[in-house]
C-alpha positions as CSV (number, residue, x, y, z in Angstrom):
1,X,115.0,112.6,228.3
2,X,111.6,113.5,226.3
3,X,108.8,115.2,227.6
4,X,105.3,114.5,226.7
5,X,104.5,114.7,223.2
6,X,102.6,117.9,221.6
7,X,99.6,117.7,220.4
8,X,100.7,117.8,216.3
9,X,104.1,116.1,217.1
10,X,107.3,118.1,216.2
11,X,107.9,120.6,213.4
12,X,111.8,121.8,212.5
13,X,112.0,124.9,211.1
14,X,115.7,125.8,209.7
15,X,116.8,129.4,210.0
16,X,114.0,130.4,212.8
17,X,116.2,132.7,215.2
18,X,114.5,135.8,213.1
19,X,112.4,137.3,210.6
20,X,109.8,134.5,208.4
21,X,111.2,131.4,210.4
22,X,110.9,132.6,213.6
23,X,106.9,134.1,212.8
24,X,106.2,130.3,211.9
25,X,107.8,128.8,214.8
26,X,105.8,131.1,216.9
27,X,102.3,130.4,215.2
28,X,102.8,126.9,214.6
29,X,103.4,126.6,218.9
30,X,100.4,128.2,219.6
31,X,98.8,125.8,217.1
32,X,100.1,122.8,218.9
33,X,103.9,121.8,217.3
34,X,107.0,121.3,219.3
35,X,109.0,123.6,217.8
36,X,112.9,122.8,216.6
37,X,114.2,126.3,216.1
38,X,117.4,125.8,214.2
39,X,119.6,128.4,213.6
40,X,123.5,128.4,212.5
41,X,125.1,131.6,214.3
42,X,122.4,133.8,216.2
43,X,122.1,131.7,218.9
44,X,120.8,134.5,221.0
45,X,117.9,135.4,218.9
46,X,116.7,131.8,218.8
47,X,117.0,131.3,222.3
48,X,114.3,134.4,222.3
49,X,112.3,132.4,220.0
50,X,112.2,129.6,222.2
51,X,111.8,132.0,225.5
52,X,108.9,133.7,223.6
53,X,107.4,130.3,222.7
54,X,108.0,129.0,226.3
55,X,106.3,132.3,227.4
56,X,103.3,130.9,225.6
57,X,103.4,127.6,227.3
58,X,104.6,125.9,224.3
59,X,107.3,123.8,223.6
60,X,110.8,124.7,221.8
61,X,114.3,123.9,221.2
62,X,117.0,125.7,220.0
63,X,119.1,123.6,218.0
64,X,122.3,124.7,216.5
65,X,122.7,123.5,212.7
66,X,124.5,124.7,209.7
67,X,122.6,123.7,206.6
68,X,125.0,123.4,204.4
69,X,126.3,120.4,206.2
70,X,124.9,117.1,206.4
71,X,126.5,115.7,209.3
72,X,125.0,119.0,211.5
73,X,121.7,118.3,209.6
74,X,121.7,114.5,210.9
75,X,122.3,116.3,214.2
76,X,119.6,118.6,213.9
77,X,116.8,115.8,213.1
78,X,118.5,113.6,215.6
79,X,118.2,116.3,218.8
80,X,114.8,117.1,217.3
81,X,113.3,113.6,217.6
82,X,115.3,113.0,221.0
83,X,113.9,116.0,222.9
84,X,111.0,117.4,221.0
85,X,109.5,113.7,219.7
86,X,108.3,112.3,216.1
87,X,109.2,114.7,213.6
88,X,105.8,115.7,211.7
89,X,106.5,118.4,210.1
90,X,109.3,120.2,208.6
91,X,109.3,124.1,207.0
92,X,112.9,124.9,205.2
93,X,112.8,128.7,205.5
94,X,116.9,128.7,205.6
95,X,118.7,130.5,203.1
96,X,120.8,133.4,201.8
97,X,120.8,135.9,199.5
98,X,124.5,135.6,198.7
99,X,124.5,139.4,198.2
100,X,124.2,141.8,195.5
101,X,126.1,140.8,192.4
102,X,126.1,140.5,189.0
103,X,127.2,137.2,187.7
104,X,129.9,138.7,185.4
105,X,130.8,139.9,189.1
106,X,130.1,137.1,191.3
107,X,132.6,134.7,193.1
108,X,132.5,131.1,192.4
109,X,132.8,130.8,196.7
110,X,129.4,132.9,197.1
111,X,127.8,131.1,194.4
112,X,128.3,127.9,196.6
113,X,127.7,128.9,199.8
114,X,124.1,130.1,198.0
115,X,123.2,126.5,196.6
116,X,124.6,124.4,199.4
117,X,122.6,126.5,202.2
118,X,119.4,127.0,199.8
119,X,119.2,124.4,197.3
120,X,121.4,121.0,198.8
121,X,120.2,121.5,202.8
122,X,116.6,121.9,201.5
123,X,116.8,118.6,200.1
124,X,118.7,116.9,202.4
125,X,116.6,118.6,205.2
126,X,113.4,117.4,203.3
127,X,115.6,113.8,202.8
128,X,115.3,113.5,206.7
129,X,112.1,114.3,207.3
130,X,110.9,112.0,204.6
131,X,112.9,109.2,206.3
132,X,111.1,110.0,209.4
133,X,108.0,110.9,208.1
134,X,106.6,108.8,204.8
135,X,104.8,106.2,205.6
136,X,106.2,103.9,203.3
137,X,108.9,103.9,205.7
138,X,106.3,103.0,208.6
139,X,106.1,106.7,209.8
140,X,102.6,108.1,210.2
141,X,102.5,110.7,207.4
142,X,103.8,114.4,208.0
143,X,104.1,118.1,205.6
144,X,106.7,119.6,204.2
145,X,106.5,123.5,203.2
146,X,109.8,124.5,201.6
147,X,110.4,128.5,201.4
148,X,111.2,129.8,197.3
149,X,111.2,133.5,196.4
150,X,109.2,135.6,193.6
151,X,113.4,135.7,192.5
152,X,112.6,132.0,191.1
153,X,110.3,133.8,188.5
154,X,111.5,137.4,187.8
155,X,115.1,136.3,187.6
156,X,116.6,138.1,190.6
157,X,116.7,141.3,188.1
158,X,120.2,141.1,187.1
159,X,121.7,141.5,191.0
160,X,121.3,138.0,192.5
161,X,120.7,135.8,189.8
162,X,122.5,133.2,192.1
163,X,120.2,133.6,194.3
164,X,117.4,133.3,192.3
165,X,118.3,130.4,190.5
166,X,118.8,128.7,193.9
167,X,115.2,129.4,194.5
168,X,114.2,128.4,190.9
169,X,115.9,125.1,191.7
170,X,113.7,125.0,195.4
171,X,110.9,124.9,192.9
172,X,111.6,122.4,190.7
173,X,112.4,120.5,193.6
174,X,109.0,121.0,196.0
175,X,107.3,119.9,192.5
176,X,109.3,116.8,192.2
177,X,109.0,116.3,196.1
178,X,105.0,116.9,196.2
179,X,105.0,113.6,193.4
């Protein structure tokens, strides 16, 4: 069952249970947004988001997603929509670090993990919200804002290169995206 519409539709922010993309699911509910706070294992700090949010009188979700995966993405956008209403907005700020390594040192597993969380959800998290949004496909326009790191530019100084070049790939990407 959804509730009334906000006043600037729905924005889904991956990895918003803390730190960056829970301060943007905060600000963008006072702006107006419903607010689809994904997260993939601290359920209890997202619920806070939401309660703090709620607090606020705005509107939230927490919805449980790992992006790395595309069928819990499609579940993601689909609970969004459902509960929250018309996706307008959509802010990828989920991703890991992948941990200090260097890449004579770093496992083939960790490198993966780093580009299908930062680099292949971003896209297909982006791929959603362009299906919902574009209005080439008869949706009413929307914004995108997808989260890098300085690491895309200095190189992740010999410790996360992985990591870095996940977030020089988020670049690339936001460029193509933006065209």
């Amino acid at each position: 069952m959804q509730s009334t519409p906000s006043e600037f539709g729905t924005l889904v922010v991956t990895g918003a249970s803390r730190g960056i993309g829970a301060a943007i699911a905060q600000l963008a509910a006072q702006r107006g947004y419903a607010i689809a706070v994904n997260f993939s294992s601290v359920g209890k700090e997202a619920k806070k988001v939401v309660g703090d949010i709620a607090g606020r009188r705005g509107r939230a979700l927490a919805i449980p997603a790992d992006i790395s995966r595309e069928e819990e993405i499609l579940g993601l956008f689909r609970t969004a929509e459902r509960e929250l209403g018309p996706i307008k907005a959509l802010v990828n700020n989920a991703g890991i670090t992948g941990g200090f390594a260097r890449v004579e040192d770093v496992a083939a597993e960790v490198i993966e993990k780093t580009l299908a969380i930062n680099v292949t959800g971003s896209i297909l998290c982006a791929r959603e919200a362009v299906r919902r949004m574009s209005t080439k496909r008869g949706g009413s326009g929307g914004a995108i804002v997808n989260i890098s790191s300085i690491a895309a530019r200095t190189g992740g100084a010999g410790e996360w290169v992985h990591y870095a070049a996940s977030k020089g790939a988020i670049d690339t990407f936001t460029v193509g995206l933006a065209t």
